[in-house]
C-alpha positions as CSV (number, residue, x, y, z in Angstrom):
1,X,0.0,0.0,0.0
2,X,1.3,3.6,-0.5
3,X,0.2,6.3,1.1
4,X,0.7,10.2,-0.7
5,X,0.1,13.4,1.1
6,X,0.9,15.9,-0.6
7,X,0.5,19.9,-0.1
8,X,2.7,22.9,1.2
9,X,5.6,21.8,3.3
10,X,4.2,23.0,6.3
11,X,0.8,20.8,6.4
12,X,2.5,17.7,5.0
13,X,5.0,17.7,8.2
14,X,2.4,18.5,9.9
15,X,0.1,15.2,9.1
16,X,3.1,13.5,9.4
17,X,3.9,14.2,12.8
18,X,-0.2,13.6,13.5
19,X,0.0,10.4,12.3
20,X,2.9,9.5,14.4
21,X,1.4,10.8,17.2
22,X,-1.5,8.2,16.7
23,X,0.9,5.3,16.5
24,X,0.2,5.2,12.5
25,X,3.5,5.1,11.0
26,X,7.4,7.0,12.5
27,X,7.6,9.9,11.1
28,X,11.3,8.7,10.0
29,X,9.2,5.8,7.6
30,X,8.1,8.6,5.2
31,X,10.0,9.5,2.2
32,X,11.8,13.0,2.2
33,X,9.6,16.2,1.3
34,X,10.1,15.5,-2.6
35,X,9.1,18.8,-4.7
36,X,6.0,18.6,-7.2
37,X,5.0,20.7,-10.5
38,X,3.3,23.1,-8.3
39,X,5.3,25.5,-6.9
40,X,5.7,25.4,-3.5
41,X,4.1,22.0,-2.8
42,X,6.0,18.4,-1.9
43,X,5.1,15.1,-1.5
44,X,6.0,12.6,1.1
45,X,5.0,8.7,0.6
46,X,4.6,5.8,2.8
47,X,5.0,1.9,1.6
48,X,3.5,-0.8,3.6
49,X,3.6,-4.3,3.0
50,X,0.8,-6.3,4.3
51,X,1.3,-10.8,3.7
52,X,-2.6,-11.7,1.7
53,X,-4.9,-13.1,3.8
């Protein structure tokens, strides 16, 4: 599964840091702020692996 939020620096650090708070994922797991076509906004992504049921 990956997991994309994207935005201005500020809110994607942001939900990243909320989501570590709630035990959802380190905030160290993410990918690096990676820039996008829109000026000023990044990306950071999240892989998880989950074995099939």
């Amino acid at each position: 599964m990956r997991l994309r939020i994207c935005g201005a620096p500020a809110g994607v650090n942001r939900i990243v840091h909320e989501l570590h708070v709630l035990h959802f994922a380190q905030a160290g797991e993410w990918s690096p702020p990676l820039p996008l076509p829109v000026e000023g906004e990044v990306i950071r992504i999240l892989v998880r692996y989950f074995k099939p049921e």
